[in-house]
C-alpha positions in Angstrom: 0.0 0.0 0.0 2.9 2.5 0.7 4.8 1.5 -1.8 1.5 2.4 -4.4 0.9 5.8 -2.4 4.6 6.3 -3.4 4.9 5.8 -6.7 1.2 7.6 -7.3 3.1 10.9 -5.4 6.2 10.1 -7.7 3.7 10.4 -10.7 1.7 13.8 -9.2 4.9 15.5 -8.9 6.6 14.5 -12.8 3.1 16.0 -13.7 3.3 19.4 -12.3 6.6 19.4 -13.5 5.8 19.4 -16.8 3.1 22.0 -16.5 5.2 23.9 -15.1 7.8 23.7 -17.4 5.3 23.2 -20.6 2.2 25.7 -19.4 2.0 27.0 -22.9 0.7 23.0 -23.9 -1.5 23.1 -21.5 -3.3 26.3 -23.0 -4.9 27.3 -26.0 -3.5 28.6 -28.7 -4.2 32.5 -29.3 -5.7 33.4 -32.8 -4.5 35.4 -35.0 -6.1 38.9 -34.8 -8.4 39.6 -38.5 -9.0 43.4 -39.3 -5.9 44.6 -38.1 -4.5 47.7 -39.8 -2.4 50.6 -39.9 -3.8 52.4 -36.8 -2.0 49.7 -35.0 1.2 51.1 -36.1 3.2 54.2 -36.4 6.2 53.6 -38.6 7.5 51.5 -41.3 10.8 49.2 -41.3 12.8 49.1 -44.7 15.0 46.2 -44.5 17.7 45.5 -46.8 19.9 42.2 -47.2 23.5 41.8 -48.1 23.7 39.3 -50.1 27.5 38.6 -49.2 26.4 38.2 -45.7 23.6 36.2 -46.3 24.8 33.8 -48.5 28.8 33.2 -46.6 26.5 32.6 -43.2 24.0 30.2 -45.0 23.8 26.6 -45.9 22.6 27.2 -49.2 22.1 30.5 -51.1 19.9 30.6 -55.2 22.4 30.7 -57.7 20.2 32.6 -59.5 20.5 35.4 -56.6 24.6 35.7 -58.1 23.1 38.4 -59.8 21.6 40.4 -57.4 23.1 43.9 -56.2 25.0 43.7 -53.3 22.1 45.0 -51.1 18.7 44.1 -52.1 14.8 44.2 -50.3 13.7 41.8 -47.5 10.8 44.1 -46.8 8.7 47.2 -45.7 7.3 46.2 -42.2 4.4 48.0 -40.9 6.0 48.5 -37.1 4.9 50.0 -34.0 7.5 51.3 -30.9 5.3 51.0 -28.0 4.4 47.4 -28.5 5.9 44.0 -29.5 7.0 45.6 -33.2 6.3 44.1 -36.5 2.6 44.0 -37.1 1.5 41.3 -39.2 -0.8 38.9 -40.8 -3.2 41.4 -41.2 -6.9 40.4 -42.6 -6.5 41.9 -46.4 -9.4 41.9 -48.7 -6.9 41.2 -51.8 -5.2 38.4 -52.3 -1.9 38.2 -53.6 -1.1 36.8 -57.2 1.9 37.0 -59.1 -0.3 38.2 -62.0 -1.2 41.7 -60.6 2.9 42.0 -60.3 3.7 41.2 -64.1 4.2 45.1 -64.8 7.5 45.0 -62.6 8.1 41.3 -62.0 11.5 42.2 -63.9 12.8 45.0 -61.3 11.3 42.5 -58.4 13.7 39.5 -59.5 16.3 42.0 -59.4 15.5 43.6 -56.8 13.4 41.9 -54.4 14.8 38.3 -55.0 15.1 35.0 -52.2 17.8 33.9 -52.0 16.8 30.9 -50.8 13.9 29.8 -52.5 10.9 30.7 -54.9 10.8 34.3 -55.6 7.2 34.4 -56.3 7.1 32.4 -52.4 8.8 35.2 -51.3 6.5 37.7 -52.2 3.7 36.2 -51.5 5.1 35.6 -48.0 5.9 39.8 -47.5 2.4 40.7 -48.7 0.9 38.0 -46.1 3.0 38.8 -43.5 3.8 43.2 -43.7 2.0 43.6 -47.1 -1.5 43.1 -45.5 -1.4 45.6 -42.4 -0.6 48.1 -45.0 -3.3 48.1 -47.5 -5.3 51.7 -46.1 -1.9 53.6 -46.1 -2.1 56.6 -48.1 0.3 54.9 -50.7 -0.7 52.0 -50.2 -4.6 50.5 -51.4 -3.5 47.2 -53.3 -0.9 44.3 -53.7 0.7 46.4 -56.6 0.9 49.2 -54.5 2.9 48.1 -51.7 5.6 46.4 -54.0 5.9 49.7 -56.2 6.0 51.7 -53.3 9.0 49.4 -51.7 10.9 49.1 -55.1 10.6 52.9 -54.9 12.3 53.5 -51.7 14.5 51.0 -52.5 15.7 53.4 -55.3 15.9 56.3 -53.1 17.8 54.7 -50.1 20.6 53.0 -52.1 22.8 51.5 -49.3 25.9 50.6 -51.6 25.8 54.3 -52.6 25.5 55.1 -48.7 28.7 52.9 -47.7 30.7 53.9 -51.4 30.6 57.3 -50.2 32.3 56.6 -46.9 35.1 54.1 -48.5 33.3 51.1 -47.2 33.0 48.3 -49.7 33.2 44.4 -49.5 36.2 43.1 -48.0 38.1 40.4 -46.8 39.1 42.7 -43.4 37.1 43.9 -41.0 35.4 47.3 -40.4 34.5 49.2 -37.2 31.1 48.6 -36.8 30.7 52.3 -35.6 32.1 53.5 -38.8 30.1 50.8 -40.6 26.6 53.2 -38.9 28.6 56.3 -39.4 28.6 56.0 -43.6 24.7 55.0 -43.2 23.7 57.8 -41.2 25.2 60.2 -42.9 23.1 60.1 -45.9 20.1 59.8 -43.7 20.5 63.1 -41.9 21.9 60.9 -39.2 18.8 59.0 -37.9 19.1 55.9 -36.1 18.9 52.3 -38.1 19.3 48.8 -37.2 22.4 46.8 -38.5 22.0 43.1 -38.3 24.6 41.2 -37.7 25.1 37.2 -37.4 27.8 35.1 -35.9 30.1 33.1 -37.9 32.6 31.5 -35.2 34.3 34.5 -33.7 33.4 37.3 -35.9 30.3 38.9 -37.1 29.1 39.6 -40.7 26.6 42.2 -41.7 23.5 40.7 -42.7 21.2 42.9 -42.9 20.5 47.1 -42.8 16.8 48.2 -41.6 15.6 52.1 -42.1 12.6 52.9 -40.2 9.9 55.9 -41.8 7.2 57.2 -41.1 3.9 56.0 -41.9 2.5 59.3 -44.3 5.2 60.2 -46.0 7.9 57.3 -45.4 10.3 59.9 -45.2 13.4 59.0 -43.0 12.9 58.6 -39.0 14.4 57.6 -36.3 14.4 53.9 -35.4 13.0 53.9 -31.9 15.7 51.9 -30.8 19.3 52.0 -32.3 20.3 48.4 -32.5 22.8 46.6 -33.5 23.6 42.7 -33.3 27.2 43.1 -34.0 30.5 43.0 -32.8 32.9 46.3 -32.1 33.8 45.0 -35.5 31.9 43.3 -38.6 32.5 42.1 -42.1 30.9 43.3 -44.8 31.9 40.3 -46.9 31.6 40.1 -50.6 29.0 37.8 -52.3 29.9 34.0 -53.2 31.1 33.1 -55.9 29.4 31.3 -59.1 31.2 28.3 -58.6 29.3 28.3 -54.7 32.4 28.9 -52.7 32.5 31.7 -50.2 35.7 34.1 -49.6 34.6 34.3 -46.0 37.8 34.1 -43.6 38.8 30.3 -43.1 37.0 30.4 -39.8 33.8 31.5 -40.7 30.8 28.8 -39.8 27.8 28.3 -41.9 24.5 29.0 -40.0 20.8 28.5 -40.9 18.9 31.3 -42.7 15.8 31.9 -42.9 13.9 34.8 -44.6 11.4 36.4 -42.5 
């Protein structure tokens, strides 16, 4: 009898244990929100990808992306600063179709390309995702809209021209990752942005560059937090090469990427 009473209190504690440990299982899950929109948020994120940085910290990378500029668009993220950020996966009345993007599907695979999968995927994921919360913006009424109105500040923020200008191209060597802001800010009447680094053994390579605007206009604001992921020094490496093999430093470790 004892010896059932004790494995019975064994059992009763492994149990709260584990709701303890596991509460969220125990729970359900929240839905998403529908009808969300742009009163929910009160500036937009530009992001930008390297695609030298991408590629030299990721276990596969679209040869068909060898062609890409050195920075191109991961998105333009409807954010807000006073809550949890991104706002997404908004209820849109449009659906997206690659169709309604046929007018500038050129400038999109060169501008706006995965470089890990389908581009067309990717699209469709950033309208889903960002796309959606943004259809009652001024600019911004249909799935055409928000992709010209992205490859449009794409043209007017042109972060190769940004880091040119301050002698800061693709290297092998390292840069100072305060310098590395400096030559960004200094074409953006020196507003705060994100850099985004990721960790490749003991260094950090530039992944990513995100300008924040504001939702009217988009013109250039201050990201409500200036962040940065990297190192007191990064590489800003350059791309692979066609024949798949990166010029990263011999120490540099492959990661997983994902595109967001």
């Amino acid at each position: 009898m004892l010896q059932r009473f004790s494995v019975a209190l064994v059992l009763c504690c492994i149990f709260i244990q584990l709701l303890v440990i596991h509460p969220t299982e125990s729970r359900p899950k929240k839905q998403k929100q529908a009808g969300r929109n742009q009163s929910l948020f009160n500036h937009y994120v530009f992001a930008l990808t390297t695609k030298g940085g991408f590629c030299n910290t990721s276990r596969k990378c679209n040869r068909q992306s060898f062609r890409a500029a050195q920075w191109t668009i991961h998105g333009l993220w409807p954010s807000n600063s006073t809550s949890s950020g991104s706002v997404t996966s908004c209820a849109a009345r449009e659906k997206f179709s690659v169709e309604k993007l046929s007018p500038i599907q050129e400038r999109l695979n060169d501008d706006w390309p995965s470089f890990l999968g389908n581009n067309s995927k990717f699209w469709h994921h950033q309208w889903s995702k960002h796309g959606s919360c943004s259809v009652n913006h001024t600019l911004i009424k249909t799935v055409a809209d928000y992709f010209n109105t992205t490859l449009d500040i794409y043209r007017k923020h042109n972060v190769s021209n940004f880091l040119i200008n301050d002698n800061i191209v693709p290297r092998l060597e390292p840069y100072k990752t305060k310098d590395f802001f400096e030559a960004i800010r200094n074409d953006l009447d020196n507003k705060n942005v994100n850099v985004i680094c990721r960790r490749a053994a003991n260094i950090s390579v530039v992944v990513e560059v995100r300008i924040c605007l504001n939702e009217t206009q988009l013109n250039v604001v201050d990201c409500p937090r200036k962040h940065s992921s990297c190192r007191k020094d990064l590489y800003y490496l350059p791309p692979l090469s066609p024949g798949g093999e990166p010029p990263a430093p011999a120490d540099t470790a492959k990661v997983v990427a994902t595109e967001n």
